[in-house]
CHARMM internal coordinates of N, CA and C (Angstrom, degrees):
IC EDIT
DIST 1 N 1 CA 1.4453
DIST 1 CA 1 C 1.5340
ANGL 1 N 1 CA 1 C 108.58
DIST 1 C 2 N 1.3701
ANGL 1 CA 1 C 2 N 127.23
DIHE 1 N 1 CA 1 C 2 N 138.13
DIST 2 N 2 CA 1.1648
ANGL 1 C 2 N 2 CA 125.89
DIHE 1 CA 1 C 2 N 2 CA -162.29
DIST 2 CA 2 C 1.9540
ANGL 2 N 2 CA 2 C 101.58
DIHE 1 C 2 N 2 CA 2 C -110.99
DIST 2 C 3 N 0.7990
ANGL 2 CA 2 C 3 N 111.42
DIHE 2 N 2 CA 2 C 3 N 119.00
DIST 3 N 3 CA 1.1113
ANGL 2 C 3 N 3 CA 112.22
DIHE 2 CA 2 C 3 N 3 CA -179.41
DIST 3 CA 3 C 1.5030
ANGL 3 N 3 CA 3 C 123.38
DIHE 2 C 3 N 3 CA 3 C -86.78
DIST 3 C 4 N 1.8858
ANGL 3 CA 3 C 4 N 135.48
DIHE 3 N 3 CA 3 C 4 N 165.95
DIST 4 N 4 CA 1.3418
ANGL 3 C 4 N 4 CA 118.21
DIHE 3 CA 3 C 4 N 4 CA 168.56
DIST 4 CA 4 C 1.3619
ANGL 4 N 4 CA 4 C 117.81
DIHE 3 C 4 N 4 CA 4 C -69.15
DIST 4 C 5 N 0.8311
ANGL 4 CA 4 C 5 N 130.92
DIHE 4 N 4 CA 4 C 5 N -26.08
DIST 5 N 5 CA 1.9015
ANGL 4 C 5 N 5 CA 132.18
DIHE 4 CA 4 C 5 N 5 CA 164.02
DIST 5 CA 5 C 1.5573
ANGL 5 N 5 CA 5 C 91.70
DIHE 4 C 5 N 5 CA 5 C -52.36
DIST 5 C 6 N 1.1667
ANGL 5 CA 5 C 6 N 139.22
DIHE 5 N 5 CA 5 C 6 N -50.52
DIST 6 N 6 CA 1.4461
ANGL 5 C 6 N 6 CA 123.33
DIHE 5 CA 5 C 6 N 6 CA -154.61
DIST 6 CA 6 C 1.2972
ANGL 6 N 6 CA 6 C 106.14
DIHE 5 C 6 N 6 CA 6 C -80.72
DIST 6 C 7 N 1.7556
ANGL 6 CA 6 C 7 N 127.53
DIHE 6 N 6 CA 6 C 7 N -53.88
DIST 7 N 7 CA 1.0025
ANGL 6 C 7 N 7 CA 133.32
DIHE 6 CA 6 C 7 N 7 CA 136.08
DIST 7 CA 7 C 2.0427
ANGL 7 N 7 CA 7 C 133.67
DIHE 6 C 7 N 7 CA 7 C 1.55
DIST 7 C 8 N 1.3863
ANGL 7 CA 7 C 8 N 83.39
DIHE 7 N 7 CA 7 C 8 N -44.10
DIST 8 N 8 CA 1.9369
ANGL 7 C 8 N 8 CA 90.59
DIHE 7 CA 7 C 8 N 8 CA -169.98
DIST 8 CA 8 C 1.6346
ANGL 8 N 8 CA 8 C 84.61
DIHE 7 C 8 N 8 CA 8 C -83.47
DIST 8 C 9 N 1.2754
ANGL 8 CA 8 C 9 N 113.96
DIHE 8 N 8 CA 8 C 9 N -41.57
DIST 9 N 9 CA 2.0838
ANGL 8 C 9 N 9 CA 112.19
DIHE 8 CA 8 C 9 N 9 CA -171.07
DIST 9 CA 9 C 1.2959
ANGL 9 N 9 CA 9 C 100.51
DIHE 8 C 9 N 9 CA 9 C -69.63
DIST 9 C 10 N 1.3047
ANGL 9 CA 9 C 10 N 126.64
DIHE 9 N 9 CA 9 C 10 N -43.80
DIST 10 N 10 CA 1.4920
ANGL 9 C 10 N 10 CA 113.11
DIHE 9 CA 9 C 10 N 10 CA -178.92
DIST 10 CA 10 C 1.6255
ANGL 10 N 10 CA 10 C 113.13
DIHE 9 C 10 N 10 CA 10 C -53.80
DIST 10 C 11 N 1.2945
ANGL 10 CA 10 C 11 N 111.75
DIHE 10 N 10 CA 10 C 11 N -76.28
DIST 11 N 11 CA 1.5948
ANGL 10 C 11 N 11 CA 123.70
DIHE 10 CA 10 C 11 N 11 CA -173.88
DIST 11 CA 11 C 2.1167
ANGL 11 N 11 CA 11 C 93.29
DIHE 10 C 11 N 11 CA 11 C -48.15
DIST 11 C 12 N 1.3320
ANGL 11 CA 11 C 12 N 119.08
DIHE 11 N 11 CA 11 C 12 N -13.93
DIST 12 N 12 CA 1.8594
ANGL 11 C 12 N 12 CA 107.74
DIHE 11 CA 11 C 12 N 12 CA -174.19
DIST 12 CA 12 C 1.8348
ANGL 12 N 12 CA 12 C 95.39
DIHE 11 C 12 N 12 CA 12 C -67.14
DIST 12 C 13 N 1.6235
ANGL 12 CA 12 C 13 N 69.53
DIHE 12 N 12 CA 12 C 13 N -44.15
DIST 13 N 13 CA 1.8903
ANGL 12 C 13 N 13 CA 76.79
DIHE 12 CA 12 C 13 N 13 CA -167.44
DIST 13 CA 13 C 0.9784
ANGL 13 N 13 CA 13 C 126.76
DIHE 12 C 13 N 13 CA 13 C -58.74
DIST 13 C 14 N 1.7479
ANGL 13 CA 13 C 14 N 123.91
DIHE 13 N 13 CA 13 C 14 N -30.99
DIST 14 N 14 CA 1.7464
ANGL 13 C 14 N 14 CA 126.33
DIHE 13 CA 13 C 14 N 14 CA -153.37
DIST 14 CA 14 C 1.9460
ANGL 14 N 14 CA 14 C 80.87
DIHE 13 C 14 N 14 CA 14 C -98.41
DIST 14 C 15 N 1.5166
ANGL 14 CA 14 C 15 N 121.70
DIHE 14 N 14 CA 14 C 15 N -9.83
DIST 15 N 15 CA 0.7508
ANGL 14 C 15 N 15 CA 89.48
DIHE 14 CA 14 C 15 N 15 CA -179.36
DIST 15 CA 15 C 1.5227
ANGL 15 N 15 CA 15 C 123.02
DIHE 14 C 15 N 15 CA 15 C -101.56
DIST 15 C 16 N 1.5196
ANGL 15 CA 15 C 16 N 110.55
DIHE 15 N 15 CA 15 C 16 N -1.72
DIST 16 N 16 CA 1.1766
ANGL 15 C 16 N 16 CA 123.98
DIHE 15 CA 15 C 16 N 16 CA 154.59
DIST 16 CA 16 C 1.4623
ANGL 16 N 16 CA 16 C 139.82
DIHE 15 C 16 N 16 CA 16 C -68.41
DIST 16 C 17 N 1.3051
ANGL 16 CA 16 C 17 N 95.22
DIHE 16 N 16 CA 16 C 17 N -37.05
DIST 17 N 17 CA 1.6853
ANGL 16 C 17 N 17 CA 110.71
DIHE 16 CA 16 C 17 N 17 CA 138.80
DIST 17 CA 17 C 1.5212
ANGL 17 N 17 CA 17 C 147.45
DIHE 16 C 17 N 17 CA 17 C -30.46
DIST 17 C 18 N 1.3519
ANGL 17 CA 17 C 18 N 86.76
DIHE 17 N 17 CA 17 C 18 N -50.55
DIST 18 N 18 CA 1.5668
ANGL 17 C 18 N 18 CA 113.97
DIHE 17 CA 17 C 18 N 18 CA 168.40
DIST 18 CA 18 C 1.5737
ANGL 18 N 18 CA 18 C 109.35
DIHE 17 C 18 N 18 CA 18 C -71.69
DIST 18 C 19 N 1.1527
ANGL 18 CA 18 C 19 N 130.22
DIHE 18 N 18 CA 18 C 19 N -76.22
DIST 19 N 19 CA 1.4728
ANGL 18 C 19 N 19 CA 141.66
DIHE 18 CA 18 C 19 N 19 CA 171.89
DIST 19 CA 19 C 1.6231
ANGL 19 N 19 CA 19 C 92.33
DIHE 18 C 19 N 19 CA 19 C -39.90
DIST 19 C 20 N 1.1365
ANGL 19 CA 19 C 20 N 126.18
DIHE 19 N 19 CA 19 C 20 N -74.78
DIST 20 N 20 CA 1.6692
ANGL 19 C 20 N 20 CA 104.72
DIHE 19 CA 19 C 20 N 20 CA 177.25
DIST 20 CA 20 C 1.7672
ANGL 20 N 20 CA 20 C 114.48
DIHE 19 C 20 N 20 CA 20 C -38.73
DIST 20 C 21 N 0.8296
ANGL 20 CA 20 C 21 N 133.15
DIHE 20 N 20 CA 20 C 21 N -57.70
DIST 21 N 21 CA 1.1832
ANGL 20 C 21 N 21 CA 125.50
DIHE 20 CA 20 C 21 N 21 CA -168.22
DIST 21 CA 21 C 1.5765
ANGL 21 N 21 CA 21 C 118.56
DIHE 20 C 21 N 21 CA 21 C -97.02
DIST 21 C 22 N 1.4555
ANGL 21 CA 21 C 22 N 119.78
DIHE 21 N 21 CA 21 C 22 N 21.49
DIST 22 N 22 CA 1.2640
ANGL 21 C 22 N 22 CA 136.55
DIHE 21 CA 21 C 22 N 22 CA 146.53
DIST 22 CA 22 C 1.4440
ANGL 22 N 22 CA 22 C 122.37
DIHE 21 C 22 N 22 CA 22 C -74.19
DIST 22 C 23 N 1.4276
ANGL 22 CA 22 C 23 N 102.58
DIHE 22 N 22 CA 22 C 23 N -52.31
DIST 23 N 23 CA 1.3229
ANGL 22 C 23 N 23 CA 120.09
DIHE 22 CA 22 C 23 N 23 CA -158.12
DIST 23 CA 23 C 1.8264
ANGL 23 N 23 CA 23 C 110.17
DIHE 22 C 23 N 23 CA 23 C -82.94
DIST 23 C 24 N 1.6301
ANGL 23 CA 23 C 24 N 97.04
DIHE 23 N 23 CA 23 C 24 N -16.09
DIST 24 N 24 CA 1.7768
ANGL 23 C 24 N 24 CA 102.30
DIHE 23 CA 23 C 24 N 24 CA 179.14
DIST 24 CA 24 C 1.7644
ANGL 24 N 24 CA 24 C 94.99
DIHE 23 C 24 N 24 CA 24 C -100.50
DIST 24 C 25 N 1.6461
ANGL 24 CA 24 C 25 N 122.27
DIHE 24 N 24 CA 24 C 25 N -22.66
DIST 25 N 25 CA 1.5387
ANGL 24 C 25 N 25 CA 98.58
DIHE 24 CA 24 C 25 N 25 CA 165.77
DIST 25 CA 25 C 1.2672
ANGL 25 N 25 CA 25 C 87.29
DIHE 24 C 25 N 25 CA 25 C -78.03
DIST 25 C 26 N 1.0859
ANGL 25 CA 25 C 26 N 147.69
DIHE 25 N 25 CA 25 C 26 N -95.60
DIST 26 N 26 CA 1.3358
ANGL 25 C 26 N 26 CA 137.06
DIHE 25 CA 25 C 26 N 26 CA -143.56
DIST 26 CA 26 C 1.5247
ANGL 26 N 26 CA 26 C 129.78
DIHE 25 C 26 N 26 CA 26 C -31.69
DIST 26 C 27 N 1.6863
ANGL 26 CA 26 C 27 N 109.51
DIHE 26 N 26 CA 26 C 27 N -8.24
DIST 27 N 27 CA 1.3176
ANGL 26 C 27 N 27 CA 117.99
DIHE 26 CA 26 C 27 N 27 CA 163.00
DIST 27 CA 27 C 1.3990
ANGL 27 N 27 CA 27 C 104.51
DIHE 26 C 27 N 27 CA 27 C -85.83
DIST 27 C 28 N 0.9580
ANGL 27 CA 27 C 28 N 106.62
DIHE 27 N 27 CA 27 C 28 N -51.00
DIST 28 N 28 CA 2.0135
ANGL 27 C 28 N 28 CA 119.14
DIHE 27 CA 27 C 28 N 28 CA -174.73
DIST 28 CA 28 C 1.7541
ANGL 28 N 28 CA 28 C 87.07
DIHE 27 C 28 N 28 CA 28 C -45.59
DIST 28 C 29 N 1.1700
ANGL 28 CA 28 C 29 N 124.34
DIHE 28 N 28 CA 28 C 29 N -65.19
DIST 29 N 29 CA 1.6994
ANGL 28 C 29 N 29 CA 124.90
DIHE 28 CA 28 C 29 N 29 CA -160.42
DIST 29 CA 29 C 1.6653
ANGL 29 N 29 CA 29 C 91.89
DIHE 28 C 29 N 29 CA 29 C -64.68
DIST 29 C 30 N 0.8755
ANGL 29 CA 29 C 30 N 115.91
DIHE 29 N 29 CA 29 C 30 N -52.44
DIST 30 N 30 CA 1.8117
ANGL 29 C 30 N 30 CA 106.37
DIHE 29 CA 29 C 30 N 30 CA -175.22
DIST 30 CA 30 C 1.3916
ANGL 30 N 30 CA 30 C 111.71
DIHE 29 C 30 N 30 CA 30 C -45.73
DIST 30 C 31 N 1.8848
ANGL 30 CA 30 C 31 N 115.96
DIHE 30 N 30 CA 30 C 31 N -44.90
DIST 31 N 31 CA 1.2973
ANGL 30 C 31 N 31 CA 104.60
DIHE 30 CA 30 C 31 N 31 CA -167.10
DIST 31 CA 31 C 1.9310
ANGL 31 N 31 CA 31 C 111.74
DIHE 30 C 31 N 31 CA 31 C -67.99
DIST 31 C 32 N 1.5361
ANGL 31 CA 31 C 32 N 95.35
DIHE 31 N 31 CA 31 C 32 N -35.52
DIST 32 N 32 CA 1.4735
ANGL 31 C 32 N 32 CA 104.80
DIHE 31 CA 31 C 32 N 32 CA -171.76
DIST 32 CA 32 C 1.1982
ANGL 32 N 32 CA 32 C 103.24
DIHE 31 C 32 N 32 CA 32 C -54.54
DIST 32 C 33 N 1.6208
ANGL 32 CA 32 C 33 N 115.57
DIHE 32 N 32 CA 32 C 33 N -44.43
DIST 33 N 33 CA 1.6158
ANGL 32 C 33 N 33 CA 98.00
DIHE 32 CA 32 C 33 N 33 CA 176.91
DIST 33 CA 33 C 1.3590
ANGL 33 N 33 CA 33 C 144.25
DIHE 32 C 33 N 33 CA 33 C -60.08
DIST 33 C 34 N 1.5840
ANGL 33 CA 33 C 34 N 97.27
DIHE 33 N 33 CA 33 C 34 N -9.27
DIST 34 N 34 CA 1.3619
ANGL 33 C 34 N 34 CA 119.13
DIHE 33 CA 33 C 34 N 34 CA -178.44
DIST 34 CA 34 C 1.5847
ANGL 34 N 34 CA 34 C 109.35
DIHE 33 C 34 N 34 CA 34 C -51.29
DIST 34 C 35 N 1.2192
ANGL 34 CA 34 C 35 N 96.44
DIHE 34 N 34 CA 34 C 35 N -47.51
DIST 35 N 35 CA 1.8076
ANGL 34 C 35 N 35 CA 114.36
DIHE 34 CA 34 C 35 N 35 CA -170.58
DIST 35 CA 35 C 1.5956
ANGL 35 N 35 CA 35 C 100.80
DIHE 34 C 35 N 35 CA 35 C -78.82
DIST 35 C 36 N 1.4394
ANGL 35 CA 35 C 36 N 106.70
DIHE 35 N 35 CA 35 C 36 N 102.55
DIST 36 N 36 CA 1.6509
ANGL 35 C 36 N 36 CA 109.04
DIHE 35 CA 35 C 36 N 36 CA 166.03
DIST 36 CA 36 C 2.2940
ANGL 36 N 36 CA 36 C 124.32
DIHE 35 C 36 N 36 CA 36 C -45.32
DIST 36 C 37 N 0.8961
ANGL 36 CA 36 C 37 N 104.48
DIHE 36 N 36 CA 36 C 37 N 12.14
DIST 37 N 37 CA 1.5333
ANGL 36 C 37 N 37 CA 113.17
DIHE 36 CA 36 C 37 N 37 CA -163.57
DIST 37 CA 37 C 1.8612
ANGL 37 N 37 CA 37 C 90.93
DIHE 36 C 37 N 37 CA 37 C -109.04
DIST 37 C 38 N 1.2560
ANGL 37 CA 37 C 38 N 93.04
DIHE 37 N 37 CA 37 C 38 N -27.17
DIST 38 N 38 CA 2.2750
ANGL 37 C 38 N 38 CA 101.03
DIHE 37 CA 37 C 38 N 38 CA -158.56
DIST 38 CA 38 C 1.4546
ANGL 38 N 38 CA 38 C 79.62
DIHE 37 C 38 N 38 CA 38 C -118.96
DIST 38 C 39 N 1.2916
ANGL 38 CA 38 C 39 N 155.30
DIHE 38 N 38 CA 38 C 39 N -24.34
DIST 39 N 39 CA 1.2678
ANGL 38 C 39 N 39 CA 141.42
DIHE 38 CA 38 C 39 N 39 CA -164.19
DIST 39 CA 39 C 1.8133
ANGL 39 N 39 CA 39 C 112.07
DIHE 38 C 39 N 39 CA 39 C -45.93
DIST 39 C 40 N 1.3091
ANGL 39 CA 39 C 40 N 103.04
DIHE 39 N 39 CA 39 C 40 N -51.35
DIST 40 N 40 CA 1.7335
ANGL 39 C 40 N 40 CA 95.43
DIHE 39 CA 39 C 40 N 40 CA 176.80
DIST 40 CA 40 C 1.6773
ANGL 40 N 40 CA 40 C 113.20
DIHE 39 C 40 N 40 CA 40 C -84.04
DIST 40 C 41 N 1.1802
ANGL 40 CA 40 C 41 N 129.05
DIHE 40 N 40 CA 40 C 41 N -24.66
DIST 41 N 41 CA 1.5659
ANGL 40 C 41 N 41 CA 147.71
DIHE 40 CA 40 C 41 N 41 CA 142.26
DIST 41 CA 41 C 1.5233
ANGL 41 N 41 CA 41 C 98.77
DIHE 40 C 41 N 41 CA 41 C -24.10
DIST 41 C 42 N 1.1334
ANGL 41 CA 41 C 42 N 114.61
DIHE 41 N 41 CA 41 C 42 N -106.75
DIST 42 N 42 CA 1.6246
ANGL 41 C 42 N 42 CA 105.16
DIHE 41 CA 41 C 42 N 42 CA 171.64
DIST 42 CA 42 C 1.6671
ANGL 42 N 42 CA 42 C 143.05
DIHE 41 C 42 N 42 CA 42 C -38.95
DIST 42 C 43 N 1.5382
ANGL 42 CA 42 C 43 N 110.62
DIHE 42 N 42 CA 42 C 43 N -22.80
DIST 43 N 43 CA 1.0339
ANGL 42 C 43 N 43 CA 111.50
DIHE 42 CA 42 C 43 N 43 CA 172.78
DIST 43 CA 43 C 1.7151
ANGL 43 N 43 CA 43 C 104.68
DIHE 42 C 43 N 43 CA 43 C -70.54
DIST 43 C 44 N 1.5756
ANGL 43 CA 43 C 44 N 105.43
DIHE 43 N 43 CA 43 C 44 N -45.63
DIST 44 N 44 CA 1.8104
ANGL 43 C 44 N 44 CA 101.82
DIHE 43 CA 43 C 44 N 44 CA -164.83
DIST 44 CA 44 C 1.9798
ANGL 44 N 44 CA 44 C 105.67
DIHE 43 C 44 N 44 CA 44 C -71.77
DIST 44 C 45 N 1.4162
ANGL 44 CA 44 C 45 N 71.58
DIHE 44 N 44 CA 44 C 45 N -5.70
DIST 45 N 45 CA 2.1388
ANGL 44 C 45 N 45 CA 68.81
DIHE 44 CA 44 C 45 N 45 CA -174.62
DIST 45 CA 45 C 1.3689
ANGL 45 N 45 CA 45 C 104.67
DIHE 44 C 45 N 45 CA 45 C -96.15
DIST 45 C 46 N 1.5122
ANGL 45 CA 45 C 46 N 134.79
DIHE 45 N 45 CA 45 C 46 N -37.22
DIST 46 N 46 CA 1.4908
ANGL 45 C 46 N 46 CA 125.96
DIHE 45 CA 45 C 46 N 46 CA 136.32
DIST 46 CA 46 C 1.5578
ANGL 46 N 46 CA 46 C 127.52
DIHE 45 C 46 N 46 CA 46 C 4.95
DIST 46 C 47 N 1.5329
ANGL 46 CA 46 C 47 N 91.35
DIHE 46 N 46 CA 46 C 47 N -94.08
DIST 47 N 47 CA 1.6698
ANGL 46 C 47 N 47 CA 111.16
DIHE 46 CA 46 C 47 N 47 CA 176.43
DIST 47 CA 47 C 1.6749
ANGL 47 N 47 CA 47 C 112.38
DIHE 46 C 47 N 47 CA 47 C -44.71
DIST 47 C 48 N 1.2828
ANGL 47 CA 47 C 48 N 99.61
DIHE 47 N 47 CA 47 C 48 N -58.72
DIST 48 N 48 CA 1.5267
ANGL 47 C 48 N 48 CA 103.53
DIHE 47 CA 47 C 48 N 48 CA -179.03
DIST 48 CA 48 C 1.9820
ANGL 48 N 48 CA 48 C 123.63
DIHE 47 C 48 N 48 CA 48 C -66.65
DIST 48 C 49 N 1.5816
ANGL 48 CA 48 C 49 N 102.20
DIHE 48 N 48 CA 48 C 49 N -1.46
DIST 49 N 49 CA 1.4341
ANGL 48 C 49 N 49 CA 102.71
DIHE 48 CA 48 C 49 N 49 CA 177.35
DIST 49 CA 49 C 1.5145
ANGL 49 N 49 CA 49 C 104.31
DIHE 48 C 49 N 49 CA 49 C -120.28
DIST 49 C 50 N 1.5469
ANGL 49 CA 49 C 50 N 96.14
DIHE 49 N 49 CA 49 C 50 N -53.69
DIST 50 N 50 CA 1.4936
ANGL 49 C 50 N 50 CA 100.52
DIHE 49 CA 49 C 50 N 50 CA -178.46
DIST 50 CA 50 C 1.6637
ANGL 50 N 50 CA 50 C 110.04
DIHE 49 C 50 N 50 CA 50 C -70.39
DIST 50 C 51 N 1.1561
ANGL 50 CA 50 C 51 N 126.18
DIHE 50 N 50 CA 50 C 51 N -58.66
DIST 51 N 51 CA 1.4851
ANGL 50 C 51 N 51 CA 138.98
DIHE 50 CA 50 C 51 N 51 CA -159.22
DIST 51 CA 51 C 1.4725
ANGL 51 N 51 CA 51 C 108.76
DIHE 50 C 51 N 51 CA 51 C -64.61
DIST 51 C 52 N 1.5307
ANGL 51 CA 51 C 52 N 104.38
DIHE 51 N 51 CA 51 C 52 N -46.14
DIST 52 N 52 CA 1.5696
ANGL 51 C 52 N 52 CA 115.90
DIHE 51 CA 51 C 52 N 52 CA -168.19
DIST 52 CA 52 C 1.6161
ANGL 52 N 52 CA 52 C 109.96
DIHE 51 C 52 N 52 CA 52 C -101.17
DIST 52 C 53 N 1.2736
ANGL 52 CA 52 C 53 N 119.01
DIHE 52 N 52 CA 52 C 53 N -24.20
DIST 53 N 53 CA 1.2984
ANGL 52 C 53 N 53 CA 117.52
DIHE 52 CA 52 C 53 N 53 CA -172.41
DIST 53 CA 53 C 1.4098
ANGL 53 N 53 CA 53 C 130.45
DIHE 52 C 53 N 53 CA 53 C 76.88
DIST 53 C 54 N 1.3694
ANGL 53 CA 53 C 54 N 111.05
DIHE 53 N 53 CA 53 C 54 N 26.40
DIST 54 N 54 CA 1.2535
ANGL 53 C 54 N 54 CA 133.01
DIHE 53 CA 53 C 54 N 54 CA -161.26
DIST 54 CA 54 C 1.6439
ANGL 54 N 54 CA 54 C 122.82
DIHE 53 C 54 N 54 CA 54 C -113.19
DIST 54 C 55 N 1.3563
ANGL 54 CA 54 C 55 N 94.92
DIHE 54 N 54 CA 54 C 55 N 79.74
DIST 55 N 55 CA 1.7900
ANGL 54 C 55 N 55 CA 88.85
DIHE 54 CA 54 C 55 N 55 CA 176.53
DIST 55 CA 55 C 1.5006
ANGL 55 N 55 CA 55 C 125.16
DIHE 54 C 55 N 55 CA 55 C -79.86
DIST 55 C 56 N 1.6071
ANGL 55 CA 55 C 56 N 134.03
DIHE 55 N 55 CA 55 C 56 N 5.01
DIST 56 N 56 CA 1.4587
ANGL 55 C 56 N 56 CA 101.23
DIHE 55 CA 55 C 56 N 56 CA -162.78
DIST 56 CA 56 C 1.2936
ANGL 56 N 56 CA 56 C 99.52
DIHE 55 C 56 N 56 CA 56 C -105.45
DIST 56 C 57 N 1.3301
ANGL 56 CA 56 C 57 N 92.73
DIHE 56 N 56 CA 56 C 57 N 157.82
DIST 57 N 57 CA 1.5621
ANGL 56 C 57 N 57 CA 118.34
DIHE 56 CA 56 C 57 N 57 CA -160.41
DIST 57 CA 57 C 1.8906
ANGL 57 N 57 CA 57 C 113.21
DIHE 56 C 57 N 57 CA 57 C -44.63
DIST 57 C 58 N 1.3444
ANGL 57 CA 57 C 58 N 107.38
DIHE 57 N 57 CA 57 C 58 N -12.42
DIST 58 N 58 CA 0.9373
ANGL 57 C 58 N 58 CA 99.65
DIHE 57 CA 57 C 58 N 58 CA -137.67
DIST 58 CA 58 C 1.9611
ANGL 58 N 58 CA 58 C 82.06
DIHE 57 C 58 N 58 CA 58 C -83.71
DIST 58 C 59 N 1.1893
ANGL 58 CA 58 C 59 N 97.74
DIHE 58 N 58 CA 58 C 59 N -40.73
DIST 59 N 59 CA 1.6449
ANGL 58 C 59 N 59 CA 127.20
DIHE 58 CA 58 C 59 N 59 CA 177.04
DIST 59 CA 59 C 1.8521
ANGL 59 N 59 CA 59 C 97.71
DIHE 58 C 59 N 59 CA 59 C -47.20
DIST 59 C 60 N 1.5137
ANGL 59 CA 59 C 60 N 118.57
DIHE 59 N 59 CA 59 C 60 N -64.60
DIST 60 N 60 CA 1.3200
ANGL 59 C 60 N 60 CA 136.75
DIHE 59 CA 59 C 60 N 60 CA -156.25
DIST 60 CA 60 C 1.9606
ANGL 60 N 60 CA 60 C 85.92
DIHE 59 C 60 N 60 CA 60 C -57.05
DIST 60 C 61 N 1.2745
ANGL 60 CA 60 C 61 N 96.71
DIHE 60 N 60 CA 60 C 61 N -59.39
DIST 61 N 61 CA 1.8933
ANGL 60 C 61 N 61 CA 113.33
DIHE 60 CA 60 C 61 N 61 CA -176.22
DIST 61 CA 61 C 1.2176
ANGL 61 N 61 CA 61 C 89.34
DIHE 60 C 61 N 61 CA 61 C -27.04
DIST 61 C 62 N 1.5169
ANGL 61 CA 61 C 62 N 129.80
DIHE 61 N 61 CA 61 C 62 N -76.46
DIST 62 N 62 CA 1.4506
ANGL 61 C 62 N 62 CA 143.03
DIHE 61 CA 61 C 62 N 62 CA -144.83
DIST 62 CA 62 C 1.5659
ANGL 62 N 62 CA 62 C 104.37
DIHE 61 C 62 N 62 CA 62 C -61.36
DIST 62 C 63 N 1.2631
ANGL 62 CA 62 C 63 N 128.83
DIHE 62 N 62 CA 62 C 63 N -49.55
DIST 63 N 63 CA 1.5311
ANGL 62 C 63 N 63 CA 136.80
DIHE 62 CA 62 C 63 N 63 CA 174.73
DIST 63 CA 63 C 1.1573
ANGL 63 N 63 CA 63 C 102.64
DIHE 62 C 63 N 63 CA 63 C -62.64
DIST 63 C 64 N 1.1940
ANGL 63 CA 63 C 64 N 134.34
DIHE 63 N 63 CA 63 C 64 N -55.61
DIST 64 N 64 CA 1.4759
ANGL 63 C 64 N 64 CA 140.67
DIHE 63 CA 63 C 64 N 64 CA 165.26
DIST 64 CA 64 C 1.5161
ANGL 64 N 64 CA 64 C 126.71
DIHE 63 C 64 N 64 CA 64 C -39.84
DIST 64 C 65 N 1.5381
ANGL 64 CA 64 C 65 N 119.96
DIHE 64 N 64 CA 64 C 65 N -45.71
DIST 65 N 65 CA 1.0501
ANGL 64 C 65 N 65 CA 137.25
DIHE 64 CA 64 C 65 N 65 CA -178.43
DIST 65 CA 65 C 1.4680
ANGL 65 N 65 CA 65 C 118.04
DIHE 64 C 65 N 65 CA 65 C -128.20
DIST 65 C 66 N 1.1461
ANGL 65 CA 65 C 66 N 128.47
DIHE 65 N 65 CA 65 C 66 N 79.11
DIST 66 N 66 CA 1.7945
ANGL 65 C 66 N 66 CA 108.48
DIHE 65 CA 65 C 66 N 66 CA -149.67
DIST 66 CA 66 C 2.0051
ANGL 66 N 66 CA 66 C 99.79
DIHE 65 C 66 N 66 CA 66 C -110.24
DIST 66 C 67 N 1.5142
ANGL 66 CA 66 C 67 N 107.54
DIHE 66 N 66 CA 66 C 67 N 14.12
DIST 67 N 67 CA 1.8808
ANGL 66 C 67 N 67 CA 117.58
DIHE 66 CA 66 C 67 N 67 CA 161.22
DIST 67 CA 67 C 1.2792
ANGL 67 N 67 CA 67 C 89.15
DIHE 66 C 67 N 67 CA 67 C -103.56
DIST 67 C 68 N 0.8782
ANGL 67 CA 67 C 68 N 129.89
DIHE 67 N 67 CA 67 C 68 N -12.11
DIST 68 N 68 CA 1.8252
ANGL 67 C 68 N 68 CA 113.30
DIHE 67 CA 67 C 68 N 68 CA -166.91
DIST 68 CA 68 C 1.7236
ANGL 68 N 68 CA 68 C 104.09
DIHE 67 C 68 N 68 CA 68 C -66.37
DIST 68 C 69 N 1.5106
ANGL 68 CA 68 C 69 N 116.45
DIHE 68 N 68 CA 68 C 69 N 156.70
DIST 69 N 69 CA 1.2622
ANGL 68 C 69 N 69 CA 106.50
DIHE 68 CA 68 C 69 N 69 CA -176.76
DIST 69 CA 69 C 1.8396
ANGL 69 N 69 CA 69 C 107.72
DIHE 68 C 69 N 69 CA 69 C -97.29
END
COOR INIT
IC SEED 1 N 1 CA 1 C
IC BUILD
């Protein structure tokens, strides 16, 4: 039986989870931006992972490839 105490630790965690794995893409996107060639590359893959919450590929493709049809 899951209780609201168990409940409040679950959602502590996924949300600590999250902030961990924001904050190491958000290093990954900083470095890419470093490089003037990936600068708009990383910015649209940012928004679209970090900003929007949006992983599927199909989305990632589009930041990645944004002439592609």
């Amino acid at each position: 039986m899951t209780t609201p105490a168990d409940k409040e630790m679950d959602e502590a965690l996924r949300q600590k989870v999250k902030s961990v794995s924001a904050t190491i893409l958000g290093e990954f996107f900083d470095e890419l931006a470093k490089d003037q060639s990936l600068a708009d590359v990383a910015s649209k893959l940012r928004k679209t992972v970090l900003d929007e919450s949006v992983f599927a590929e199909s989305a990632i493709r589009a930041a990645l490839f944004p002439d592609a049809p």
